[in-house]
C-alpha positions in Angstrom: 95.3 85.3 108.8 94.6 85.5 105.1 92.3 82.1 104.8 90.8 82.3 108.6 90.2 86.6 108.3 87.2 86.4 106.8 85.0 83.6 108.7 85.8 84.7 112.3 83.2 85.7 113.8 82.5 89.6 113.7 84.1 91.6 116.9 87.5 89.0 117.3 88.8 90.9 114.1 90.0 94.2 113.9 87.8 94.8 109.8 90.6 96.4 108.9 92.9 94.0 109.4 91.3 91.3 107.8 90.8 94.0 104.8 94.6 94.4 105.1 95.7 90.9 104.6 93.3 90.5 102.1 94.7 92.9 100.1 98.3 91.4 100.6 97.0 88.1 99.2 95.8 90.3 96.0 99.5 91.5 95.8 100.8 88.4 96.2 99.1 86.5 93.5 99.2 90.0 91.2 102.9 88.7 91.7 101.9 85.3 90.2 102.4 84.0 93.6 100.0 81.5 95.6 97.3 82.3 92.9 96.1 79.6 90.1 97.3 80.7 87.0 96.7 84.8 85.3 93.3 84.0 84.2 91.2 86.5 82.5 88.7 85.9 85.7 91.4 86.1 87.8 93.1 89.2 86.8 89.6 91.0 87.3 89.2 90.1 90.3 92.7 90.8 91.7 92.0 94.3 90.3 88.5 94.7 91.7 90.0 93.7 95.2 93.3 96.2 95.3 91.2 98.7 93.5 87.9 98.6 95.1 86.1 101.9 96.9 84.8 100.4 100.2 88.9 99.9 101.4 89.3 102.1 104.3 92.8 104.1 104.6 93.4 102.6 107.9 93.1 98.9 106.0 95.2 100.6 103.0 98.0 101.7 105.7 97.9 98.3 107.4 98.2 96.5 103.7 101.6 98.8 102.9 102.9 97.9 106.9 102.4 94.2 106.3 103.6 94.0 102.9 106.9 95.7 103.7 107.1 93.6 107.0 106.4 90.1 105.7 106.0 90.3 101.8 109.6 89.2 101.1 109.4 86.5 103.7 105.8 84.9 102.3 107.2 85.2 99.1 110.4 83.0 100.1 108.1 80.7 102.2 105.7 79.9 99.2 108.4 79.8 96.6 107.6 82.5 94.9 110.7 84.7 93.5 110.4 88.3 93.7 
């Protein structure tokens, strides 16, 4: 969901959603998991995407769900201890 989110076409995806797991993917590599390296450039924009204005609550609500669903279990899958 997290790489194929944000080029579906508009009206398949619930924006929110796509929101959501984009925001899990920022925890996740603020985690040092799945991301490149901590990078000054990096950092910023991990910050800029779990802090940024434009996030809806509903997206924000969806982010916690997923991340307490399935953020220990993509951790495990990717390696990545917690």
């Amino acid at each position: 969901m997290m790489k194929i989110g944000p080029d579906t076409p508009a009206g398949l995806l619930d924006p929110d959603e796509v929101t959501a797991w984009g925001l899990v993917q920022a925890s996740l590599q603020q985690r040092g998991c799945g991301g490149n390296g901590f990078s000054v450039r990096e950092m910023k924009s991990i910050a800029s995407t779990l802090n940024a204005n434009n996030i809806s609550a509903q997206a924000r609500v969806l982010a916690v769900q997923y991340w307490q669903e399935y953020g220990v279990q993509m951790m495990s899958n990717i390696g990545c201890s917690s």
